[in-house]
C-alpha positions in Angstrom: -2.4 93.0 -23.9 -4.4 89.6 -24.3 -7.6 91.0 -25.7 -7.2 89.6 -29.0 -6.5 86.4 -27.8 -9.3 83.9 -28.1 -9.4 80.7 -26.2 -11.3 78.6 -28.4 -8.6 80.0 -31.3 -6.1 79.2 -29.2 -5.5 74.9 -29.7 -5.8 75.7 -33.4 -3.2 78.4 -33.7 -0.7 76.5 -31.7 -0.9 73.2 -33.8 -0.9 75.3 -36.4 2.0 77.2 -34.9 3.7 73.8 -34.6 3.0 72.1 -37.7 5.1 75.3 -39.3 8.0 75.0 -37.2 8.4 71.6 -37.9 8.5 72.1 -41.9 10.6 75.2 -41.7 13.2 73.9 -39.1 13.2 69.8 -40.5 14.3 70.0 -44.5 12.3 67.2 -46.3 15.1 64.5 -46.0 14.7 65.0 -42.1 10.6 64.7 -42.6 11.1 61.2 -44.3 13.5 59.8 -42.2 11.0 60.9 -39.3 8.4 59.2 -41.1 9.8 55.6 -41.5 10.5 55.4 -37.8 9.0 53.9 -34.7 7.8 56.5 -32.1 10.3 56.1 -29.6 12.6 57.1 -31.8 11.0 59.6 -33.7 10.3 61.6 -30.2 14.4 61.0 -29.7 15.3 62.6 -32.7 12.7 65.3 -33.3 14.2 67.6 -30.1 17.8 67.0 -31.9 17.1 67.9 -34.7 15.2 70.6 -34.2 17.9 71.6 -31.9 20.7 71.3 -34.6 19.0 73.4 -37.1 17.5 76.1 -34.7 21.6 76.6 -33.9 22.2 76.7 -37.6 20.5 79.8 -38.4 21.5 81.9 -35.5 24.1 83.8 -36.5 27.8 82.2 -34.7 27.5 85.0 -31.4 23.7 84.1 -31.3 24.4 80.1 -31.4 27.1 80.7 -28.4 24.8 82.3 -26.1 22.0 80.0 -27.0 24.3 77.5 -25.9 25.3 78.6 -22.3 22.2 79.5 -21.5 21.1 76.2 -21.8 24.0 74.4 -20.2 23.0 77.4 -17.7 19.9 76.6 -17.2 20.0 72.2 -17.0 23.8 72.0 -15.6 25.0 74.9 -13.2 23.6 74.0 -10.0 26.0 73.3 -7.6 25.9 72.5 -3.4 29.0 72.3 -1.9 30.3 73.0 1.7 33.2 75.4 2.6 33.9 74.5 5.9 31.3 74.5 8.1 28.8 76.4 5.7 26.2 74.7 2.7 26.4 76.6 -0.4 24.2 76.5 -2.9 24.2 78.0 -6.0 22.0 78.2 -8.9 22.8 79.7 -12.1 19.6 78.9 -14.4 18.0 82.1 -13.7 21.5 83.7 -15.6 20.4 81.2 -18.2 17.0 82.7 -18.5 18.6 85.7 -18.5 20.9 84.9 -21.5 18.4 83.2 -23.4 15.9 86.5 -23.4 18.6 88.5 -24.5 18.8 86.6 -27.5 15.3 86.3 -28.1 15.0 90.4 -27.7 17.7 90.3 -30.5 16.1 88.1 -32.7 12.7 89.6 -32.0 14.3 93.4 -32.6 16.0 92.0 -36.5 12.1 90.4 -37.2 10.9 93.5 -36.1 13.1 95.7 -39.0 12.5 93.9 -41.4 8.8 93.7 -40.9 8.9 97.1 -41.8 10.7 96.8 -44.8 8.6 93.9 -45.9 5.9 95.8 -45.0 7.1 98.5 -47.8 7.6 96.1 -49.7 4.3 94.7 -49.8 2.7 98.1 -50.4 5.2 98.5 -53.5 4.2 94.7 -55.1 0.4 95.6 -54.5 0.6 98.7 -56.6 2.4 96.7 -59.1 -0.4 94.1 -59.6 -3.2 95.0 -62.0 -6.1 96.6 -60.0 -8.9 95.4 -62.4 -9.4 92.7 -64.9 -9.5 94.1 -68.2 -12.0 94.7 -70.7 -11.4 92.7 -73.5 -13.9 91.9 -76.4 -15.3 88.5 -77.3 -13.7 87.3 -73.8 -14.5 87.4 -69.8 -11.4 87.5 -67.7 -10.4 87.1 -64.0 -7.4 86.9 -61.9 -6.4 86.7 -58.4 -2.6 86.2 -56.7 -2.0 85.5 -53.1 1.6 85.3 -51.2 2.2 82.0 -48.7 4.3 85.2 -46.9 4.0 89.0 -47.2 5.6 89.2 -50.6 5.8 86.9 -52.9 7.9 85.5 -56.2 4.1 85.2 -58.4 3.6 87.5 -61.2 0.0 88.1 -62.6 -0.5 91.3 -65.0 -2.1 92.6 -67.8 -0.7 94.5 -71.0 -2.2 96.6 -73.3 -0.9 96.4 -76.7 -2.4 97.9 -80.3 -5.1 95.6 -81.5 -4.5 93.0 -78.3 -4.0 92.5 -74.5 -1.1 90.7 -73.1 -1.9 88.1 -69.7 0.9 87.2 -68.1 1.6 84.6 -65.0 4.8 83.5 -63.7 6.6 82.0 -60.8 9.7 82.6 -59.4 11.8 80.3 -57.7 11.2 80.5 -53.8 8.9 82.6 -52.1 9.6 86.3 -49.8 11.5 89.4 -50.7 14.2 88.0 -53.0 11.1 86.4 -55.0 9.2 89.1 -55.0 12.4 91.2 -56.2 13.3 89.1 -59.3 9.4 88.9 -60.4 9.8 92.8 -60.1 12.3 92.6 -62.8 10.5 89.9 -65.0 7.7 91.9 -64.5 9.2 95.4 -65.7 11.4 93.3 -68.2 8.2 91.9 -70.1 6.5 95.3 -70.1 9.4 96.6 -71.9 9.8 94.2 -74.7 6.3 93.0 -75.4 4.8 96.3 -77.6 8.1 96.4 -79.8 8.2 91.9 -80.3 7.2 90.6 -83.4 6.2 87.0 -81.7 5.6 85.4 -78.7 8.9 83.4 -78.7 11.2 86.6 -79.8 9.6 88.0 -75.9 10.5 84.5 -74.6 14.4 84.2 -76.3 14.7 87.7 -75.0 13.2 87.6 -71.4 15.5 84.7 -71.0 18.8 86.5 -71.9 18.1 89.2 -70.0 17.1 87.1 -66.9 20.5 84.9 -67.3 22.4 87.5 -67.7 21.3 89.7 -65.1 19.3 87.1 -62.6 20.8 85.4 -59.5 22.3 81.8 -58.8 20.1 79.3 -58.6 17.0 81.4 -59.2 14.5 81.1 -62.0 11.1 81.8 -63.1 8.7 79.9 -64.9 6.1 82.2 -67.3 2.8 81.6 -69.1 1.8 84.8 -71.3 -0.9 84.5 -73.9 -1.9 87.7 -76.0 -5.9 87.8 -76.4 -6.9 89.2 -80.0 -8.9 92.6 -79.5 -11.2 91.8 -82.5 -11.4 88.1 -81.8 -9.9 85.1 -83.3 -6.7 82.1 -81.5 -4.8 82.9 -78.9 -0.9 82.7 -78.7 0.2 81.3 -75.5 3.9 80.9 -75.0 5.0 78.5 -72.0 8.5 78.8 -70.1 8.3 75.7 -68.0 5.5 76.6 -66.5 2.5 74.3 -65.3 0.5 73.6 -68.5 -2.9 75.6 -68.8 -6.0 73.5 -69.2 -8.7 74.7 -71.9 -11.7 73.4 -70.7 -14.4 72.5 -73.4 -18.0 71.5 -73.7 -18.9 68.2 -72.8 -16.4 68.5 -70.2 -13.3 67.7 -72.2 -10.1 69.2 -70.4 -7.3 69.5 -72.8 -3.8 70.3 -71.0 -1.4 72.0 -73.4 1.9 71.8 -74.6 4.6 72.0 -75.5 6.8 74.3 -73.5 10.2 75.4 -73.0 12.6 75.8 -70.4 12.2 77.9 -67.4 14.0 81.6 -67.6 17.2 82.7 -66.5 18.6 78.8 -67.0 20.5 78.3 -70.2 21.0 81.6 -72.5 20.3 79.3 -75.6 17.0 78.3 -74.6 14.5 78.3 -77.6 10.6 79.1 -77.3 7.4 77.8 -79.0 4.0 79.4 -79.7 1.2 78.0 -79.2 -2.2 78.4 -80.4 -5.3 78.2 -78.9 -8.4 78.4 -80.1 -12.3 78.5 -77.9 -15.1 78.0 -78.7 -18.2 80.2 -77.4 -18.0 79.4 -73.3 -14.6 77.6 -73.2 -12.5 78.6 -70.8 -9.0 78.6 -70.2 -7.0 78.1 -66.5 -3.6 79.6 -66.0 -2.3 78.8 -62.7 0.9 78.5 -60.7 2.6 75.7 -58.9 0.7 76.8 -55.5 -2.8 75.4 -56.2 -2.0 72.0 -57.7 0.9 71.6 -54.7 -1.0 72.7 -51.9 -0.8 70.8 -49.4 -3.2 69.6 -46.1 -2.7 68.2 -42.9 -2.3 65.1 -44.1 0.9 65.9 -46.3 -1.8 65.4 -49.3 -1.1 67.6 -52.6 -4.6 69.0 -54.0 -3.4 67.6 -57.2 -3.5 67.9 -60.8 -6.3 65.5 -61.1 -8.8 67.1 -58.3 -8.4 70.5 -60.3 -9.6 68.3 -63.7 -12.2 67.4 -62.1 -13.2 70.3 -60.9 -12.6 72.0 -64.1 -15.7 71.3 -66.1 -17.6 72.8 -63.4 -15.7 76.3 -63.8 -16.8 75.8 -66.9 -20.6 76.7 -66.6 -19.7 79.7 -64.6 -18.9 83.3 -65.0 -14.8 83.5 -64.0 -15.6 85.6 -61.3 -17.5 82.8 -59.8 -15.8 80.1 -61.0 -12.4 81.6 -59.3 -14.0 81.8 -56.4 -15.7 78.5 -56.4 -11.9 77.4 -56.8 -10.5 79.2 -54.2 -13.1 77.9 -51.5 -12.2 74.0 -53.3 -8.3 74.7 -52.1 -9.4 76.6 -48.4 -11.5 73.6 -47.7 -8.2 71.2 -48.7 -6.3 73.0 -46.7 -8.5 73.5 -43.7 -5.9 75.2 -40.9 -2.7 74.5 -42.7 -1.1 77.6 -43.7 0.2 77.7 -47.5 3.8 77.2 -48.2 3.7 78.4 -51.7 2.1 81.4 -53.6 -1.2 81.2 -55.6 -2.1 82.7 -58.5 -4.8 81.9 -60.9 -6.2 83.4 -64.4 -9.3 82.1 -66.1 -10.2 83.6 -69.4 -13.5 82.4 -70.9 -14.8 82.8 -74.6 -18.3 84.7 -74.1 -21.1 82.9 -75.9 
């Protein structure tokens, strides 16, 4: 039952264990006002809070029995004497009781939907492209990864007559009702791309479709470029999305811009195309909000600067290596922090 465990893992995966419960049970507001306090203090309000919000997403029969059992388990012992006889009488261990029984609930819901998720998964992986295309005049690469089991980033290819479509988007929030509503964007785009006369037709259109049939309070942000087949600029269209870098000789990084509004906010959202044109080894990054907001130990982004600077050095590499090179840059960041966000990353370069 303990063979897996390893006890010089162990330290590690317990302050990393730690360091997640306190950013998913403390909100960001709580995190600051921890911050700017004195120690005392902070080790006062940590347990309460933490407390609070542990209570808060049990469900209302869950947060009741959480609660006796630990009034069980610090109040109810009691010695009294009935006339000539000491009583004593402990009722902790009906605290532990209690509290296992809701821990074998919780465990048995996390247990359910792992294996929906797990579904899930299997569908969004066969959703993804499973090979970089072949594309003339340019060298692409791509690569996604989930902070959780699914996630709400889109990377994918289309083929159209004459060009190939890259798309990469992110959707607002992370898990299955991401990963549900990048479904749709995804499926959405594949259906109005071949028969769209321009770039910000697919835009106006993706954006109807995604207010009129998307959630509250959820959006997605969307970078698709189509890559000529015989050669020439590229149209990139940008819905709020991080702006791609084109990375030049010389090491010149260029962001661009402009871009428009995020889908599924305001049905009368409008849509510009750019266009980009490289030169013979340029190279172009696509990225979502997960590389340049990834964040360390140390509550440190990795930043839209240290990915500048590490641009020009992607440069002089195939994108196969130069992704990879990237990838190992944000690992090494990170070090034993877990990511809180998805990552996904496309690098097209022009071949010499």
């Amino acid at each position: 039952m303990f063979n897996e465990v390893r006890a010089q893992e162990l330290p590690q995966t317990v302050r990393r264990d730690l360091r997640a419960l306190y950013h998913f049970y403390l909100d960001e507001e709580r995190r600051a006002d921890l911050a700017r306090m004195g120690r005392v203090r902070r080790a006062i309000w940590i347990p309460l809070w933490f407390l609070k919000s542990l209570l808060l997403k049990l469900t209302p029969q869950r947060r009741l029995l959480l609660v006796i059992a630990l009034l069980l388990a610090l109040l109810a012992r009691a010695d009294f004497q009935v006339r000539s006889v000491q009583v004593s009488f402990d009722a902790s261990p009906w605290g532990f009781l209690i509290l296992l029984f809701v821990l074998a609930l919780e465990l048995k819901d996390k247990l359910l939907a792992r294996d929906e998720i797990a579904i899930a998964r299997q569908v969004q992986l066969a959703l993804l492209p499973s090979r970089d295309p072949e594309v003339a005049g340019f060298a692409l690469w791509s690569h996604t990864r989930p902070a959780n089991d699914v996630g709400g980033d889109l990377v994918d290819y289309i083929e159209l007559p004459g060009k190939v479509g890259v798309a990469l988007g992110d959707v607002a929030g992370k898990g299955l009702g991401a990963a549900l509503l990048m479904a749709k964007l995804q499926a959405t785009l594949r259906a109005i791309a071949p028969g769209a006369s321009s770039l910000d037709e697919i835009g106006a259109r993706l954006n109807q479709v995604l207010c009129r049939d998307g959630l509250d309070n959820r959006f997605a942000t969307l970078i698709y470029a189509e890559l000529p087949a015989e050669g020439g600029s590229i149209a990139l269209l940008n819905a709020g999305h991080n702006p791609p870098l084109v990375v030049r000789a010389g090491g010149v990084v260029l962001p661009l811009g402009p871009d428009g509004l995020p889908l599924g906010m305001f049905p009368e959202s409008t849509y510009t195309v750019t266009r980009v044109d490289l030169e013979p080894g340029d190279l172009l990054v696509l990225y979502s909000d997960g590389l340049v907001e990834a964040r360390n130990s140390a509550d440190e982004e990795f930043g839209f600067e240290r990915l500048t600077r590490l641009a020009p050095a992607l440069r002089e590499q195939q994108p196969a290596d130069g992704g990879g090179r990237l990838l190992g840059e944000v690992d090494r960041f990170l070090g034993d922090v877990r990511p809180q966000d998805d990552l996904s990353i496309v690098l097209i370069r022009r071949r010499d």
